[in-house]
C-alpha positions in Angstrom: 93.9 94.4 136.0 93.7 96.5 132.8 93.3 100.2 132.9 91.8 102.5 130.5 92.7 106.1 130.6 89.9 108.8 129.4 89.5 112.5 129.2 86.4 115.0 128.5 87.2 118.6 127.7 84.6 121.5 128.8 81.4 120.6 127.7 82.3 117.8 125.5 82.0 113.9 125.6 84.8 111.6 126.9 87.3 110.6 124.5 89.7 107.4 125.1 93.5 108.3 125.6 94.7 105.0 126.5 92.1 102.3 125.7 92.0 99.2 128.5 95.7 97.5 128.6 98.6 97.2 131.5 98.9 100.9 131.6 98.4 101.7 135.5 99.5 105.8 134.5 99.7 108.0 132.1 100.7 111.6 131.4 98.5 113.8 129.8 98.5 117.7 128.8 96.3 119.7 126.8 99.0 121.9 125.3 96.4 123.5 123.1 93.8 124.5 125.4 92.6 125.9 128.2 89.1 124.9 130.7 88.2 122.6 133.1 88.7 118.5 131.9 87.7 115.7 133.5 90.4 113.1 133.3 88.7 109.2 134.2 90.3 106.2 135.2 88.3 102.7 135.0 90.3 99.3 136.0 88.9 96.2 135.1 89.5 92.5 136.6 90.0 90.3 133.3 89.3 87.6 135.9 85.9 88.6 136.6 84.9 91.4 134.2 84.6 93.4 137.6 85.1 97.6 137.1 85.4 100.0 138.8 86.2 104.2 137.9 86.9 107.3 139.2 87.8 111.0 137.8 89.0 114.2 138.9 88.7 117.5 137.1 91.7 119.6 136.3 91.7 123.1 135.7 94.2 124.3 132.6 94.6 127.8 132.6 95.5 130.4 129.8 99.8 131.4 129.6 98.5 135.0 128.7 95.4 135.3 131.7 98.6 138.1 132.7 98.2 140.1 130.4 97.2 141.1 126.3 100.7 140.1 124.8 101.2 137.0 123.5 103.6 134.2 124.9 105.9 131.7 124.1 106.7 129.0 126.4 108.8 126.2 126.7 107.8 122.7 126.6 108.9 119.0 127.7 110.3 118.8 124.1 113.7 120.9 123.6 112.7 121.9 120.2 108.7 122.4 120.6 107.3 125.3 122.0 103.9 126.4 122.6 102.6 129.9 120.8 100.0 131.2 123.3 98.0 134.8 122.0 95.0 136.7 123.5 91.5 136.0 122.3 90.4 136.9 118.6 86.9 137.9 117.6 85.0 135.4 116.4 84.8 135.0 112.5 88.4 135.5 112.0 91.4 133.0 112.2 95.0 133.3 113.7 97.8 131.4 112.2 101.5 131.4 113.8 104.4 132.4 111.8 108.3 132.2 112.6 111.1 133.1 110.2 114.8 132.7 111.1 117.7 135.0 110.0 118.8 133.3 107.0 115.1 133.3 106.0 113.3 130.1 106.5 109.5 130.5 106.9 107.0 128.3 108.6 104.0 128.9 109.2 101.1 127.2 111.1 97.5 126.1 110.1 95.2 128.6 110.9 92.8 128.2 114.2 89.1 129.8 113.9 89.1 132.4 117.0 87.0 131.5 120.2 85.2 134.0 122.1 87.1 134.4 125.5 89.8 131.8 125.2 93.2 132.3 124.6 94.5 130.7 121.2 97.1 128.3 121.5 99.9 126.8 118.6 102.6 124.1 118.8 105.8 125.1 117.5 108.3 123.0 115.6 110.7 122.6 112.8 113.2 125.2 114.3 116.9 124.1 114.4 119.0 124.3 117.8 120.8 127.9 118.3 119.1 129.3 115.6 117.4 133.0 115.9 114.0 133.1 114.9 111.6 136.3 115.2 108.0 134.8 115.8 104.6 136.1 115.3 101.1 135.5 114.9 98.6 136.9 112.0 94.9 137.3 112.7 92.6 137.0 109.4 89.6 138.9 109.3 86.6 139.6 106.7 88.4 143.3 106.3 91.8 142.5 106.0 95.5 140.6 108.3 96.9 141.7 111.1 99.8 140.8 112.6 100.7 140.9 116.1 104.0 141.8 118.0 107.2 140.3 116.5 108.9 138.2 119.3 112.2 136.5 119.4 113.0 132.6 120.1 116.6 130.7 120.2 116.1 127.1 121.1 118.6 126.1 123.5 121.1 123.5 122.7 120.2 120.2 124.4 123.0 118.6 124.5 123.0 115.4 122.3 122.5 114.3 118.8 121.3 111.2 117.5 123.0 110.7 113.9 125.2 112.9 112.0 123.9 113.7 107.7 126.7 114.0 105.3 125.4 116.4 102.4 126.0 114.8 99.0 124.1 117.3 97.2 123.2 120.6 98.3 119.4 121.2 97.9 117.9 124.0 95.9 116.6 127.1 97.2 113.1 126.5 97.9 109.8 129.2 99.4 108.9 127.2 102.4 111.3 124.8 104.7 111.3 121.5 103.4 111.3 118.7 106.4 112.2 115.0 105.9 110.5 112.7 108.7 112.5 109.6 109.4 111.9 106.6 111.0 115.3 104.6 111.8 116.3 101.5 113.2 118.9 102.8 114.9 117.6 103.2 118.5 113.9 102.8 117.3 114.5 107.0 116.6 112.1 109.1 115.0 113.8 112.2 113.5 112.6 115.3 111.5 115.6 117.3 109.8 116.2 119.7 107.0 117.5 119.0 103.4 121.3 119.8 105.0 120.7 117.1 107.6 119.9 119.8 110.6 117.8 118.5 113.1 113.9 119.7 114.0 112.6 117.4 115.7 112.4 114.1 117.2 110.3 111.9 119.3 111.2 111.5 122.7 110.3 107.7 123.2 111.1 104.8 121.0 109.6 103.7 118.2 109.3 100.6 116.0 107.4 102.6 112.8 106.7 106.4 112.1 103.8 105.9 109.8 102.2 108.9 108.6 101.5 112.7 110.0 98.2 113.9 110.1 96.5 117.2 109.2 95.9 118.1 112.9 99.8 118.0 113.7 99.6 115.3 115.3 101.9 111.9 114.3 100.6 108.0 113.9 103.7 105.4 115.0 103.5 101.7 115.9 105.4 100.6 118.6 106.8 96.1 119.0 108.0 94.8 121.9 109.2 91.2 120.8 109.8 89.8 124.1 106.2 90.6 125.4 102.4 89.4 124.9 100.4 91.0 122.4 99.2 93.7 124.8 102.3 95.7 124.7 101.8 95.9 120.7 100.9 99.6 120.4 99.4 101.8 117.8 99.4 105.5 118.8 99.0 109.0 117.7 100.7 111.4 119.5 101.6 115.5 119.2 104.8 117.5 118.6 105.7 117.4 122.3 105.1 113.3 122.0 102.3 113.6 124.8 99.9 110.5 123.5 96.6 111.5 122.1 94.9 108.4 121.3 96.6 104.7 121.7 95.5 100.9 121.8 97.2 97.3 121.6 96.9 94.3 120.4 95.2 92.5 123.0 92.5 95.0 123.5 91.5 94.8 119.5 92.0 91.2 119.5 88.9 91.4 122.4 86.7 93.4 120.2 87.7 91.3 116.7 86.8 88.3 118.8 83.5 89.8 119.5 82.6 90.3 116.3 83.7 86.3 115.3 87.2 87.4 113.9 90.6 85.8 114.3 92.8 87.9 117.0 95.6 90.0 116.3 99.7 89.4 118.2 100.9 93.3 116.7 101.1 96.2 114.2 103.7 96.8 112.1 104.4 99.3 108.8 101.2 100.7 108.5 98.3 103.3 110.5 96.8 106.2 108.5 94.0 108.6 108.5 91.4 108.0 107.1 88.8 111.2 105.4 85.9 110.6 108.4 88.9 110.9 111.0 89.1 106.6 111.5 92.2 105.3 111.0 93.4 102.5 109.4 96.1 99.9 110.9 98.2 96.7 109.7 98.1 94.4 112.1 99.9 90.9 112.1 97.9 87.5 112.5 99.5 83.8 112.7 97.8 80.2 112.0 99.1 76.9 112.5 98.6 75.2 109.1 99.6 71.2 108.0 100.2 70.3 105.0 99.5 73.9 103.6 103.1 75.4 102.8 105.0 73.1 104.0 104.8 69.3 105.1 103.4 68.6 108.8 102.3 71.9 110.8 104.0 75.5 110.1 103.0 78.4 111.6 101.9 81.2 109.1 102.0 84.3 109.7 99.1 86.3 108.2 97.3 90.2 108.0 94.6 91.9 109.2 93.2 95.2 108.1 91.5 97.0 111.1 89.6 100.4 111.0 89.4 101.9 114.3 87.0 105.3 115.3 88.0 108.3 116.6 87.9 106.2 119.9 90.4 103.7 118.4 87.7 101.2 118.6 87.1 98.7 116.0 84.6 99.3 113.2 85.6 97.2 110.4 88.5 94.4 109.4 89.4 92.5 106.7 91.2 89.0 107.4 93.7 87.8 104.9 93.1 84.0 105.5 89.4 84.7 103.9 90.5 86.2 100.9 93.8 84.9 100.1 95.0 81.3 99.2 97.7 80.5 102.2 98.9 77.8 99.1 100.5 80.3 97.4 103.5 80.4 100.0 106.1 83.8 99.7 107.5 83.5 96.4 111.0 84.0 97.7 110.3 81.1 100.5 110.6 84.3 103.1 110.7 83.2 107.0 110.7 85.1 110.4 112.9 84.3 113.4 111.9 86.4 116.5 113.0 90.0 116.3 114.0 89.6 112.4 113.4 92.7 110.5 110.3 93.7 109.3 109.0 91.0 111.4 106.1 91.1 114.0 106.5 89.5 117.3 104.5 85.7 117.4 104.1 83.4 119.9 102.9 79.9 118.5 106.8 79.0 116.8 110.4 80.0 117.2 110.0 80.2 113.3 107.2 81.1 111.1 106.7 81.7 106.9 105.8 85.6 106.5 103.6 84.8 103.8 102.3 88.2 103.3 104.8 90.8 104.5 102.1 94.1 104.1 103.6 97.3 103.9 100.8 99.9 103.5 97.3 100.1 103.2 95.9 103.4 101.5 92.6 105.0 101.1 91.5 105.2 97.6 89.3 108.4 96.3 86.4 105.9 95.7 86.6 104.7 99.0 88.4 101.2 99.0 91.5 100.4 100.2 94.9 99.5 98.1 97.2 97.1 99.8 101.1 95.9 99.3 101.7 92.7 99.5 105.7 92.4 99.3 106.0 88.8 99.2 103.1 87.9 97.1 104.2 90.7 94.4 101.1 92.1 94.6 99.3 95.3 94.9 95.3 94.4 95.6 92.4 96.7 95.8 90.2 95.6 98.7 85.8 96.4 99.1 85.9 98.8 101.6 83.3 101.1 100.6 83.9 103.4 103.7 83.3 100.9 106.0 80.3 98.9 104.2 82.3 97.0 102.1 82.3 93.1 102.1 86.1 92.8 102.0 86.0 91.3 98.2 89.0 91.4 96.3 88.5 93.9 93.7 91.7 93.1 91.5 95.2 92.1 92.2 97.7 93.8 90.5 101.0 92.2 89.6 102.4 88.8 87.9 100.0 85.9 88.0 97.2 88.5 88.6 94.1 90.1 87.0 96.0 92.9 84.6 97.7 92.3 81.2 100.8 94.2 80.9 102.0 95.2 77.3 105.7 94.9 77.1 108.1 93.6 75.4 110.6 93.3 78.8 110.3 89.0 79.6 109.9 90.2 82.9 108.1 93.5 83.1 106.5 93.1 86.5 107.6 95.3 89.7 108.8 92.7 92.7 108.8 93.2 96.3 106.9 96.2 96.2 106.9 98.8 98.8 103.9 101.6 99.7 102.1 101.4 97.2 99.3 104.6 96.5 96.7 106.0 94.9 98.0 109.6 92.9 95.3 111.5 91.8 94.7 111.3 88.4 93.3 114.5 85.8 89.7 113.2 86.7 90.0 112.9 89.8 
């Protein structure tokens, strides 16, 4: 049996938590709002195709129903709390500020009030045993105004994960810079200061923090190498690391399938946001090739670009072994034994060539995509054209590909890139 986890808020349409995969449970708050959900559970028999569902509604009720002062509360998370503040008039906007006693300021996104419902902020980057005085500022058409001052000191939990020495001190800066870290160590995902104070982490673990979104909500990618591909997650989750949207590799491999593509065994390095709200994911393929890089059969591993909705469904991939000549083997001859670093989990070898090694995939401004490819030295540009594209190969950037440099270094090409983006240029 697979299960498939989905909720619908007030008045809205259902939107997938936890698309179909071995997920029996799952834990599930709206931190940021209040109403009546409807949480749904559908199983499905992968024997048969048989499935069945069934929901229950769950009423969330306002922190400040009390009474007209705001209210912090705690949270699952030791360094996250949730900001919750009477109604505001429609047409303005509250944002959430807090400020500790040596000065550090952050303050929230602002929220467009709501008649009638309470509004609601996450709150995060605040070191343990600090003092901060916390408040929140309501933006009209005639002017700010700020409500009560309140006071927070996050408790000390009792554990830390890696200790920072400072080398150099940072300079004094407006706003609190914040470093988000993805380790090895522990699969941790860590937020600290420029002294090497911590802010935050994530509670679970963690094979790749890839990129926070605009929403405050976090994309990671978690491997588990001794498992089949449907324990290969991507996932976005919030400050409290309560899972917002998530699917595997098995469940995209059934939808790639459908639509006459090569399946996917796990993500790795990359998932990003894309401007219409999809997001875009790296995910591993492998093919058992003779006589290609190698004499007699060797299992290559490949990539696939995949562009989920805001259901995390497929809408669009790009499949490397259609664009890309698997004879041009790694330059450096690189291999993967199972769990080596940077390596996906496969199933058709004990070793394979990672012929590709992708690192990032990034939306350019006239919507195509720009791809490393670390052991091809290359940087390509891919036909996306916001999910119309044919998946051409615009140019390939790098040695042996469609640019002229003009230097006089023999060897004036970048090697083994890593993240390669778009910045904004002065026409742009």
């Amino acid at each position: 049996l697979w299960c498939r986890f989905r909720v619908r808020p007030p008045g809205g349409v259902f939107q997938t938590v936890i698309d179909y995969g071995p997920n029996t449970s799952f834990e599930w708050t709206p931190a940021e709002f209040e109403g009546r959900f409807e949480v749904e559970v559908s199983a499905r028999n992968r024997d048969t195709g048989e499935e069945r569902r069934a929901s229950e509604f769950y009423d969330v009720l306002s922190r400040v129903r009390d009474g007209p002062a705001p209210v912090i509360s705690p949270t699952l998370h030791p360094l996250v709390f949730l900001y919750s503040a009477p109604a505001c008039a429609p047409g303005g906007r509250m944002r959430v500020e807090f400020e500790s006693q040596r000065g550090d300021r952050v303050a929230t996104p602002a929220k467009p009030c709501v008649a009638g419902r309470s509004m609601n902020f996450l709150l995060a980057g605040m070191r343990s045993e600090a003092e901060y005085t916390v408040r929140h500022i309501v933006e009209t058409p005639a002017g700010a105004v700020p409500g009560p001052s309140l006071s927070l000191t996050p408790s000390p939990f009792g554990y830390t994960f890696f200790t920072y020495r400072l080398m150099t001190p940072p300079a004094p800066a407006a706003a609190l810079p914040v470093l988000l870290q993805s380790t090895t160590l522990g699969g941790r995902a860590v937020a600290t200061d420029l002294e090497g104070n911590l802010l935050w982490f994530y509670r679970e673990e963690l094979s790749f923090l890839t990129r926070p979104l605009a929403g405050g909500t976090i994309l990671g990618i978690y491997q588990q190498q001794s498992s089949d591909s449907s324990y290969q997650v991507v996932r976005e989750f919030d400050l409290i690391g309560t899972t917002v949207r998530e699917t595997n590799a098995a469940r995209v491999s059934e939808q790639l399938q459908a639509m006459g593509k090569a399946p996917v065994i796990a993500f790795h390095h990359e998932a990003d946001s894309l401007p219409d709200g999809r997001v875009v994911v790296l995910a591993a393929t492998e093919r058992i090739l003779s006589g290609v890089q190698g004499p007699g059969p060797v299992n290559v591993l490949g990539e696939m670009v995949v562009v989920l909705d805001r259901n995390f469904q497929v809408e669009w991939a790009w499949d490397a072994f259609d664009h890309i000549d698997p004879a041009r083997a790694a330059l450096q001859g690189e291999t993967c034994a199972p769990g080596g670093g940077g390596c996906p989990p496969f199933y058709l070898s004990d070793r394979a060539n990672d012929w590709l090694h992708a690192n990032s995939v990034r939306y350019t401004p006239d919507g195509h995509l720009v791809m490393s490819i670390r052991h091809q030295d290359w940087v390509i540009k891919i036909d996306y054209a916001n999910g119309q594209g044919s998946g051409q190969i615009l140019w390939r950037l790098g040695q042996y590909g469609d640019f002229t440099i003009e230097s006089d270094d023999p060897d004036p090409w970048f090697s083994h890139q890593h993240d390669a983006t778009v910045l904004p240029g002065p026409d742009q």
